[in-house]
N, C-alpha and C positions, 0 to 999 in steps of 0.2 A: 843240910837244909833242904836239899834238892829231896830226898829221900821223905821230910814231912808234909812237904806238898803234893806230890805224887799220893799219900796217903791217906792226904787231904780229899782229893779229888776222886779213889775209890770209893772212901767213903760217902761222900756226899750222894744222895738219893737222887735220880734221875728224873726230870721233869719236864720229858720229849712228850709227853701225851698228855699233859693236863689240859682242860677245858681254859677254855678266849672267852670273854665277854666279848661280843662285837659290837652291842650296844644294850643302851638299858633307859628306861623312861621314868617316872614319878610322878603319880596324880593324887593331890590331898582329895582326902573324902570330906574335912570337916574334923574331925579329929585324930584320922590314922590317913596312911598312905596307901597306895597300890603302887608295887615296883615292878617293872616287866623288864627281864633279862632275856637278850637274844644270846646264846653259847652256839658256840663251833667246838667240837670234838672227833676225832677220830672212834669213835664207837666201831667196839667189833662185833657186839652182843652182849648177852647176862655177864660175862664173865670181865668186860672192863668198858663202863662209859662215862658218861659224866652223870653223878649222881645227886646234886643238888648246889645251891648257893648261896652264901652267906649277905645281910645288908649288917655294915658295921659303921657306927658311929667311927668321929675323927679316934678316937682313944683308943681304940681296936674293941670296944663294947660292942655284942652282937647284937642288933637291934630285929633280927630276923632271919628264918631258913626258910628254904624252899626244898623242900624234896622231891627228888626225880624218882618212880618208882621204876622205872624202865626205859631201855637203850633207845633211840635212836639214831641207828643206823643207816637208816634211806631218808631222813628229817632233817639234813645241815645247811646250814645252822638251822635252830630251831628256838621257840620264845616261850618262855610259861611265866607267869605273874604269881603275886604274892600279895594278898590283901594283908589288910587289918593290925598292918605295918605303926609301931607307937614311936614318933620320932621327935624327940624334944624340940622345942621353938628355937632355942638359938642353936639348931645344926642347919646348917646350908649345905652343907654334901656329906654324902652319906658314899662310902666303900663298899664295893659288889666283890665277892673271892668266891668263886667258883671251884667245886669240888670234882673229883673222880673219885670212881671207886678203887682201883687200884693204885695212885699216885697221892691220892686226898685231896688236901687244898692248895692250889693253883699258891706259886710265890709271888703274884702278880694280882695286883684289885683295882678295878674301874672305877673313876670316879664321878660319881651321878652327882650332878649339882641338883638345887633343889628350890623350884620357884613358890613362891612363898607370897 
């Protein structure tokens, strides 16, 4: 038994550097949203930082990405927003999973309540 868990645990992908939501905000426009994500990342350069973030309905339906085209390095934490966000009426919070480029998506999602 000792031996499947051990096996368990090589296997499992490592997830020391995935991007933190540290916070995130919500402003209706009228009929879409704007969501702004503050992330913390250990950024080393092009080769591994946080590269964008997911808004996911309660169901895990992706309701919106943001793409990071470039590191942030000397920028931590750092905030970039997402307009034009379609977020059905009866959701009241809405899930932020933040990506890297070399780890992907974060095991862990912020939850933005949503005033209405």
């Amino acid at each position: 038994m000792k031996r499947f868990a051990i096996l368990a645990l090589i296997a499992s992908p490592a997830f020391a550097d995935t991007p933190a939501v540290e916070s995130a905000t919500a402003q209706s426009n009228g009929t879409s949203w704007t969501i702004s994500v503050t992330l913390s990342h250990p950024d080393t350069g092009w080769d591994h930082y946080a590269d964008g973030w997911q808004v996911l309905a309660p169901d895990g339906r992706v309701l919106g990405f943001r793409l990071l085209v470039h590191p942030h390095v000397n920028e931590q934490p750092f905030t970039r927003s997402l307009s034009g966000v379609k977020i059905p009426d009866d959701i009241n919070t809405v899930q932020i999973r933040p990506r890297c480029l070399v780890d992907g998506l974060a095991p862990q999602t912020y939850a933005l309540p949503l005033s209405r």
